[in-house]
Every structure is written in C-alpha cells, then in structure tokens.
C-alpha angles and dihedrals in degrees: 000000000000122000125194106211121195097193132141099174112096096198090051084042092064102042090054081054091057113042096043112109120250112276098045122112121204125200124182141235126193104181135032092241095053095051085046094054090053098044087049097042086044107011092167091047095093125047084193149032129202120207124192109197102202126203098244104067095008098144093051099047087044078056095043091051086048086057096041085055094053097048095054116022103173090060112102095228117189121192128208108195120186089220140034132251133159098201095050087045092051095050086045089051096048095053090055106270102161093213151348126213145144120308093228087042117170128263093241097036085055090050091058102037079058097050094040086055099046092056091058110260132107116249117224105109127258094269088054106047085054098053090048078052106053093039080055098064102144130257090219131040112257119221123234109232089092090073101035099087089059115115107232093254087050090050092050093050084047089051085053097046077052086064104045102257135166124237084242087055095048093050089055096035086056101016104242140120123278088231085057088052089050092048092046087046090049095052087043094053085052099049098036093048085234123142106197148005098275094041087056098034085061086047095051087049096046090057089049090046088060094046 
C-alpha cells in the first residue's frame, strides 16, 4: 500500500515512518500542490493521504484539505491536526475526510484507524461523532419526505448511524449481520441523497430537532 503524506514536520514525519505496518509504503509531500500533482498525474497510485495540520497556518491548510476533498472525492483523506478543534473537524468531515487522530498516533491505534476506514466507516470515535452531531443543529427545519420512503429496519439503522454508532454495534443493537447493515446503509444512502455517515447522521438529527 501506497500513502501520500503532506507533512512538513520532520519529528511527526518519523514517527509516521516508524509506526506504519509493514507493507506500507509512505511518500512525502511538502507542499499542496505537490500532493495535488501526484494525485492528478496517478490518481489510483495511493490508497491514502495523510494530512498533518500544524499550528502556524492551521486555518489555511484545514481550507486546502477541504479543496483537495473536493477535487478528488474518491480519494480516503486522514488528517492529523496539532490542535483540536470541533468546528474544523466538523468542516473537514462534511467535505468526505475518512478520519482525524493524533499526529504521533500509535502503531496499533493506525492499524486500526486503517482497518476501521476501509471497512467503510469514519474514524473519530462515538463520543465524537456525537458531539460533531449535536454543535451541527440546523439553521432551518428539514422536512421529512427525505426519510419517508425508508423501510422501518432502514430507519432504525439510520437512528444508530445518528448515534454514532459503528456497523459492529448496529448488527448487535438490531441482531443482524454487518453485511445486512452495510446492505440496509447502502440502500439509505441511496434514498436519503446522503454520501456518507456524518452527511446522513446531520439529516437524522435535523428531522428530531423539528419534532
């Protein structure tokens, strides 16, 4: 596997370098316009990019990443901020960034933020999600007749995507099978218009706020 790394911290750079699993292969970027050259000259080259956010210009590069999303969409993006901060994590989430952790994240911790993304699903943690949830109540009431035409099991599985909950925790919330979550996601997406997790989580929320 092939990583795309926008990094200009040597220190964070390193430790990348040593907690990746064997196998993966990281190449680094300096600049945006350079991660954006090699994405468009091999845009199927890396299955990843990782992203450092630093604290000097962190509003700007949180903007650049939103950019890079958009440009390529079906690119898994994962950022690594050197601070927190809910309402750049939450414009970084709604334009399709897979994930967000600790620049001097674990070996263990990446290998699961990996797995947990390829798999589908955004890694941030339950808590998280729900606080991205709860600081994105809409300006405007949302009408309902983008749910309606959701069968009762799909509405549930919606409900639990509204909590922040995993595919694993769904299938034992409702006992099914996580292929059967993924099916019923898939279908929801489709019907609600929605792209991802967080997109459909917002849309769940704005339908409680009104009732």
């Amino acid at each position: 596997m092939k990583i795309l790394c926008w990094n200009t911290d040597d220190a964070v750079w390193t430790h990348w370098n040593s907690v990746v699993a064997v196998g993966i292969s990281l190449f680094r970027a300096e600049t945006i316009e350079d991660v954006r050259e090699s994405l468009t000259v091999s845009p199927s080259e890396f299955e990843y990019c990782f992203m450092y956010l630093g604290n000097d210009s962190f509003s700007k590069d949180v903007e650049d990443v939103a950019a890079l999303c958009s440009a390529f969409p079906k690119q898994k993006v994962v950022v690594f901020p050197n601070q927190f901060s809910q309402s750049a994590a939450l414009r970084l989430f709604s334009v399709g960034v897979n994930g967000q952790c600790a620049p001097y994240i674990g070996k263990e911790q990446l290998s699961l933020v990996l797995s947990v993304i390829d798999s589908g699903e955004i890694w941030g943690g339950k808590a998280f999600i729900e606080q991205l949830i709860q600081q994105s109540a809409p300006t405007e009431p949302t009408s309902n007749n983008t749910l309606e035409h959701l069968s009762d099991r799909e509405w549930s599985v919606a409900r639990c995507i509204a909590k922040g909950l995993s595919n694993k925790q769904i299938a034992l919330e409702l006992e099914i099978t996580e292929r059967t979550v993924k099916a019923h996601l898939t279908s929801v997406f489709k019907k609600t218009n929605t792209k991802d997790r967080l997109a459909l989580a917002l849309l769940v929320k704005s339908l409680d706020t009104v009732h």
